[in-house]
Biopython code that builds the backbone (N, CA, C, O; Angstrom):
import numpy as np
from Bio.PDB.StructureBuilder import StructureBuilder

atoms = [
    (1, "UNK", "N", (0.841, -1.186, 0.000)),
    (1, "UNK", "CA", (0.000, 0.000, 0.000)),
    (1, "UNK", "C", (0.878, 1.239, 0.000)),
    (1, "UNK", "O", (1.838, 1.308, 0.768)),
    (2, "UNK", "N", (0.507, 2.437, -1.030)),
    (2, "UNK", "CA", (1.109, 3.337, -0.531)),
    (2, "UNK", "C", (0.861, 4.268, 0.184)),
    (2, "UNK", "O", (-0.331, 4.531, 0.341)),
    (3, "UNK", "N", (2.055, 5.246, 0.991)),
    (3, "UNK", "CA", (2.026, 5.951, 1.636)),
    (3, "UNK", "C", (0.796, 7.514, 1.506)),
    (3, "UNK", "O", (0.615, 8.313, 0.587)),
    (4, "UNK", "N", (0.312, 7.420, 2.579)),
    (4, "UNK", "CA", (-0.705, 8.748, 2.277)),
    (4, "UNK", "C", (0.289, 9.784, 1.954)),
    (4, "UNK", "O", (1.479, 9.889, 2.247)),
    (5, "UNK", "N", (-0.341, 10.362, 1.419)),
    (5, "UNK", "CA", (0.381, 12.046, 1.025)),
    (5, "UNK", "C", (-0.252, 12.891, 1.892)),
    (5, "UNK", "O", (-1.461, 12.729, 2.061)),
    (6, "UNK", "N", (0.449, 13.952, 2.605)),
    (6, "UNK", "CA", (-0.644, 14.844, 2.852)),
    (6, "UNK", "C", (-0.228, 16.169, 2.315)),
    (6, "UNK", "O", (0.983, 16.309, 2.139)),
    (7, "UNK", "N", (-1.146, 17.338, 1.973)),
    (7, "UNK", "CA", (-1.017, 18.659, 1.192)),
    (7, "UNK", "C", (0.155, 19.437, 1.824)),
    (7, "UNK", "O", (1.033, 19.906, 1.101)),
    (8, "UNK", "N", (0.185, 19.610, 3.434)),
    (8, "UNK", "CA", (1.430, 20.340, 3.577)),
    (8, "UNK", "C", (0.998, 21.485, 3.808)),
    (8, "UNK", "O", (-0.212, 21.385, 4.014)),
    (9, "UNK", "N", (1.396, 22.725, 3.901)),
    (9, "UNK", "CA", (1.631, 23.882, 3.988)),
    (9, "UNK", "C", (0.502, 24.474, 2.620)),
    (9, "UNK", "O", (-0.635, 24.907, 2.809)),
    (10, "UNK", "N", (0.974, 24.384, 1.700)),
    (10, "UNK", "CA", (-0.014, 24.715, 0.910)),
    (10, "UNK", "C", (-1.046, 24.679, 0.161)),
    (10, "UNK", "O", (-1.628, 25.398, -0.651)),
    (11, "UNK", "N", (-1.156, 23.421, 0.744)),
    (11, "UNK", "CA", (-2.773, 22.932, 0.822)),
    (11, "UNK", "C", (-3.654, 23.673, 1.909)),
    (11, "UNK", "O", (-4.713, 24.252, 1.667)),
    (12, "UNK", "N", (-3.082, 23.567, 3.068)),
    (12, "UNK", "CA", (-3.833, 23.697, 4.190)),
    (12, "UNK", "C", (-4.027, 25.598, 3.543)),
    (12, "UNK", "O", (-5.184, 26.009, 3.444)),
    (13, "UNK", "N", (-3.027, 26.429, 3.221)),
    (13, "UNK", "CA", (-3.245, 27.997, 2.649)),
    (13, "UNK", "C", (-4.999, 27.582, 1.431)),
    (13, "UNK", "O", (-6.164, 27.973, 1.508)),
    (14, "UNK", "N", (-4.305, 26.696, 0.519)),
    (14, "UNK", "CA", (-5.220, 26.889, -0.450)),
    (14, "UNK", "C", (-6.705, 26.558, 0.005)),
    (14, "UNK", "O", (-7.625, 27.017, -0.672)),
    (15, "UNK", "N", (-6.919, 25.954, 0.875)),
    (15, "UNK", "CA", (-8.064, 25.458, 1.389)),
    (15, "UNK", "C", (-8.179, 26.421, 2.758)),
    (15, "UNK", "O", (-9.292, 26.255, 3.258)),
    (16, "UNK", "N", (-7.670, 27.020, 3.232)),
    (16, "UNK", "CA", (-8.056, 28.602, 3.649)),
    (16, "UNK", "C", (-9.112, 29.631, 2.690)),
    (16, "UNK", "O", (-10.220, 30.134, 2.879)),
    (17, "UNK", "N", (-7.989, 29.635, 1.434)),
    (17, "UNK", "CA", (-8.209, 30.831, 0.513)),
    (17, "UNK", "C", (-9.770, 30.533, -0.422)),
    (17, "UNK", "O", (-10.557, 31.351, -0.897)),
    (18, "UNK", "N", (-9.792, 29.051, -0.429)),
    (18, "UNK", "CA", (-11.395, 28.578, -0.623)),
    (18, "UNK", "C", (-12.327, 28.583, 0.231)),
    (18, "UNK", "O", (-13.459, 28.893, -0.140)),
    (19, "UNK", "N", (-12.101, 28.279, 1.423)),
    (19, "UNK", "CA", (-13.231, 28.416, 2.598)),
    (19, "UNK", "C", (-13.402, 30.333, 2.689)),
    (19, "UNK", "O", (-14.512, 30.857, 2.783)),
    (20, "UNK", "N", (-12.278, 31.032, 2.646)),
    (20, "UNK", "CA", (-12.466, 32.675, 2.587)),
    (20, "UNK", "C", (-13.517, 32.811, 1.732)),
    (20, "UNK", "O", (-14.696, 33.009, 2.026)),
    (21, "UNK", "N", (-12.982, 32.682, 0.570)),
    (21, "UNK", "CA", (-13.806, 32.742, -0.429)),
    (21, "UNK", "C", (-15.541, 32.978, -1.099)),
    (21, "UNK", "O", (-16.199, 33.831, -1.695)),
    (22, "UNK", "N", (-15.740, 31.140, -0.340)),
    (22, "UNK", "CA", (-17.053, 30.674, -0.361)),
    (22, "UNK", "C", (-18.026, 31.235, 1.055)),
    (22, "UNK", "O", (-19.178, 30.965, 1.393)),
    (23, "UNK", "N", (-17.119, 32.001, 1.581)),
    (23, "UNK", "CA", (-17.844, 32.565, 3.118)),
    (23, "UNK", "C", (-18.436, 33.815, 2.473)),
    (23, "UNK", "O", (-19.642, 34.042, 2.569)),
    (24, "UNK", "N", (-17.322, 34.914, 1.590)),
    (24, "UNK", "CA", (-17.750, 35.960, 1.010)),
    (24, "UNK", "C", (-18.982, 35.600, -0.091)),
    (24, "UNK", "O", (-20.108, 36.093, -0.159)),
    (25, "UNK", "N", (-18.577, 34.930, -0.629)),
    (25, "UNK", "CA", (-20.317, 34.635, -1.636)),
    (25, "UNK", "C", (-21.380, 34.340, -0.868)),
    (25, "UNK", "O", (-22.494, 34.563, -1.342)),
    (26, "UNK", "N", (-21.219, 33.570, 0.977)),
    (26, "UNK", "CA", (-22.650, 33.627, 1.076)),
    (26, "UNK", "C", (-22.860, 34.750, 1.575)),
    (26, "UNK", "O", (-24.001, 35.209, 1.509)),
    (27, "UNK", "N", (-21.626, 35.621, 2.319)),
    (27, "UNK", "CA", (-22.111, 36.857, 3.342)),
    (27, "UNK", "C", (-23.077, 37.851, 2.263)),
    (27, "UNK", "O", (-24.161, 38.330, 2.595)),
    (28, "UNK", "N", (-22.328, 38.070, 0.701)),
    (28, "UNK", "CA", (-22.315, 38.818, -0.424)),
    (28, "UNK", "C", (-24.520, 38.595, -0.547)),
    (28, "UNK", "O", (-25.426, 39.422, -0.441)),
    (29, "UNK", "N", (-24.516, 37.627, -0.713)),
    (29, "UNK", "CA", (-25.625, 36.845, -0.515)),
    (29, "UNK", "C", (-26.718, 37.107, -0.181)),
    (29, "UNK", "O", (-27.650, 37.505, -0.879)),
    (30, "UNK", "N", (-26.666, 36.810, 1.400)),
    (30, "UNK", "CA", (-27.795, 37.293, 2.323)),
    (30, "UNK", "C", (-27.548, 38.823, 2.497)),
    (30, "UNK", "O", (-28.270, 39.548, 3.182)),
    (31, "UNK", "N", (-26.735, 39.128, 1.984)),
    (31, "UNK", "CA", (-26.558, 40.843, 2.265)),
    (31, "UNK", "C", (-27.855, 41.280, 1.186)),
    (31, "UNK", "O", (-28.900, 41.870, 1.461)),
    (32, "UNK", "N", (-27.385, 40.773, -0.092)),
    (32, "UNK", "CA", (-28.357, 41.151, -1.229)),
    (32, "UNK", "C", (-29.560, 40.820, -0.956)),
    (32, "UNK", "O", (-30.322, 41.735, -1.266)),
    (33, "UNK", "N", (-30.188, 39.761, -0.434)),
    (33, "UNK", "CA", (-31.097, 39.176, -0.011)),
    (33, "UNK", "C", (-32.009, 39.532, 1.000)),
    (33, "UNK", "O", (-33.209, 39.270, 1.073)),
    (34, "UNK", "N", (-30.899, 40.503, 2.185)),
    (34, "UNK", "CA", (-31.355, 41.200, 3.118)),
    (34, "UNK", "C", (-32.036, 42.527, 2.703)),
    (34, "UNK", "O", (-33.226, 42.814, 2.833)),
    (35, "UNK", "N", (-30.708, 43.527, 2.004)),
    (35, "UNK", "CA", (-31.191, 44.551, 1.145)),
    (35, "UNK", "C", (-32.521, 44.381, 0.538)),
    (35, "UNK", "O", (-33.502, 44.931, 1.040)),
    (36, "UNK", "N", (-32.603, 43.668, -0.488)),
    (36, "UNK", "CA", (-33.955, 43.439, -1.195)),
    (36, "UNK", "C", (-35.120, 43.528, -0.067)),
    (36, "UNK", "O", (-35.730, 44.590, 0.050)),
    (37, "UNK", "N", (-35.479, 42.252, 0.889)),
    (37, "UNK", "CA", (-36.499, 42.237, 1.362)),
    (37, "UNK", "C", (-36.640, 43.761, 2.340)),
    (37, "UNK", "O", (-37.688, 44.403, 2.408)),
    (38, "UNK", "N", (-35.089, 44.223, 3.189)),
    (38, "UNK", "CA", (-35.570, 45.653, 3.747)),
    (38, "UNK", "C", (-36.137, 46.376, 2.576)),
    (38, "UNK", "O", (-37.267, 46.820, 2.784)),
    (39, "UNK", "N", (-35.649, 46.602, 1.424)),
    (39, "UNK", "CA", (-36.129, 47.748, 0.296)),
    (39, "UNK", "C", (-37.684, 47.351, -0.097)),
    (39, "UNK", "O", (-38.301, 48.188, -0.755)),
    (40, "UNK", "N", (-38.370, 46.097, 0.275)),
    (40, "UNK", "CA", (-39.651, 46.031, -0.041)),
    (40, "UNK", "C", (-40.479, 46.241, 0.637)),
    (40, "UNK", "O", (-41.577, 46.656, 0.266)),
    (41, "UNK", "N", (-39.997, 45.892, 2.367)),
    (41, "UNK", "CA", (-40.621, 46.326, 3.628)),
    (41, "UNK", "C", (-41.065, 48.053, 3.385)),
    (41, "UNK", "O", (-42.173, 48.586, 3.441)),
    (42, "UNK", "N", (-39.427, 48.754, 3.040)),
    (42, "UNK", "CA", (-39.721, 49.935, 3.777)),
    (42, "UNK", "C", (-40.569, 50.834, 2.607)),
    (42, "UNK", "O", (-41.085, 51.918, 2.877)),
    (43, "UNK", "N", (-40.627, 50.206, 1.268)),
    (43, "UNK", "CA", (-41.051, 50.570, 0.150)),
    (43, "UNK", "C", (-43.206, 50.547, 0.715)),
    (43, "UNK", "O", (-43.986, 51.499, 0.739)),
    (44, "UNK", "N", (-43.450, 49.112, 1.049)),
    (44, "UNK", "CA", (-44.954, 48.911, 1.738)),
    (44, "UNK", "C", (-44.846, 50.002, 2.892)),
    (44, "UNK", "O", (-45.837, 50.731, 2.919)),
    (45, "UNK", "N", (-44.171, 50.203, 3.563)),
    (45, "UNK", "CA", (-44.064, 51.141, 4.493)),
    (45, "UNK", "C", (-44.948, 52.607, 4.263)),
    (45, "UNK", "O", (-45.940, 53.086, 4.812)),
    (46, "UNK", "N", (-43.933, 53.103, 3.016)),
    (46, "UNK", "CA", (-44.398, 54.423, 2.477)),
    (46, "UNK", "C", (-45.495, 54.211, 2.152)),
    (46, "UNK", "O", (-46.315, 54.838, 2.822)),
    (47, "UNK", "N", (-45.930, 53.536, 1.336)),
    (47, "UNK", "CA", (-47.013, 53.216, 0.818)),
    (47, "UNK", "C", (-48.442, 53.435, 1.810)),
    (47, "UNK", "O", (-49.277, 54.335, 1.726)),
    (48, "UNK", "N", (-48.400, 52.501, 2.581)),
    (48, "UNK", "CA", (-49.371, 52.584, 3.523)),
    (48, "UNK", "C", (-49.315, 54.168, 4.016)),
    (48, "UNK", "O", (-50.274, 54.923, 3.854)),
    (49, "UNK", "N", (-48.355, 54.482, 4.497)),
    (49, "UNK", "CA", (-48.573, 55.938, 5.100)),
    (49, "UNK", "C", (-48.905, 57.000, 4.157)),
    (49, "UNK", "O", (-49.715, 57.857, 4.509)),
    (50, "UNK", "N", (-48.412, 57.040, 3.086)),
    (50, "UNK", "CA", (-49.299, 58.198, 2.168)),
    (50, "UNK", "C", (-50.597, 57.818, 2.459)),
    (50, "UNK", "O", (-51.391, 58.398, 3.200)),
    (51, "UNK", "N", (-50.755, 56.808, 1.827)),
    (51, "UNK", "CA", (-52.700, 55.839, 1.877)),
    (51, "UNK", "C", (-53.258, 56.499, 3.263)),
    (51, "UNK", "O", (-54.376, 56.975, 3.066)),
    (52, "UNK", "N", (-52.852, 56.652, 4.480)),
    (52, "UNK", "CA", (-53.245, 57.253, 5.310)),
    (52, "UNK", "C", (-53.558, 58.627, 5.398)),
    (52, "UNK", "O", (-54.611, 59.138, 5.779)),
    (53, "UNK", "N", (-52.491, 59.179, 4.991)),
    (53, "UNK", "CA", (-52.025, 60.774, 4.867)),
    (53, "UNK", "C", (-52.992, 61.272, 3.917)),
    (53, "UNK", "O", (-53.405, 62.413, 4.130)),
    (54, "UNK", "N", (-53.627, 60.388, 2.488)),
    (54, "UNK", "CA", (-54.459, 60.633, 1.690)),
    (54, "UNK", "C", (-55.409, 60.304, 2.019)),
    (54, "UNK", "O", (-56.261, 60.905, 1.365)),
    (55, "UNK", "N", (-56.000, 59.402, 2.963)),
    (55, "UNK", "CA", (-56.957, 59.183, 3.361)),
    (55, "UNK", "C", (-57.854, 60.455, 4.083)),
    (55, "UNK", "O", (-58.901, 60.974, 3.697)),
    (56, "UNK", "N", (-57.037, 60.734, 5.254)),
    (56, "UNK", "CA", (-57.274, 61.893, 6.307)),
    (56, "UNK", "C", (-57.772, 63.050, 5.647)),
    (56, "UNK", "O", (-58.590, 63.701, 6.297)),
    (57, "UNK", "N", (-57.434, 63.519, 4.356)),
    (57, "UNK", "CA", (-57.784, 64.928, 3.630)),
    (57, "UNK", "C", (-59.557, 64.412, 2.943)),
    (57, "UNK", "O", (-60.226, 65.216, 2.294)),
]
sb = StructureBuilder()
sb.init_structure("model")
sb.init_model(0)
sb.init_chain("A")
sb.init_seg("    ")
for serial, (resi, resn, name, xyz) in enumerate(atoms, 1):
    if name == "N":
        sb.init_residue(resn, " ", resi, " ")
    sb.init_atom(name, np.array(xyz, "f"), 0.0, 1.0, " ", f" {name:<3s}", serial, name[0])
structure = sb.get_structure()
């Protein structure tokens, strides 16, 4: 049988620089994801309150 290999030094970097990586695409992510749903909240937000504001007159 042969001997395992193991990556060493720059494996263990390169598989850093991928886990970095794939962390920023999900943070990137739910950021966009977050954005969106606040921008629809606060968008119904306005909405309703003119509807009020126009209501009252």
């Amino acid at each position: 049988m042969a001997e395992p290999r193991h990556a060493g030094r720059s494996g263990g970097l390169l598989f850093l620089a991928v886990l970095l990586f794939v962390t920023y695409l999900v943070v990137t992510a739910v950021a966009g994801l977050a954005r969106f749903l606040l921008g629809g909240a606060s968008l119904i937000v306005v909405v309703v309150l003119a509807l009020n504001v126009l209501r009252r007159r």
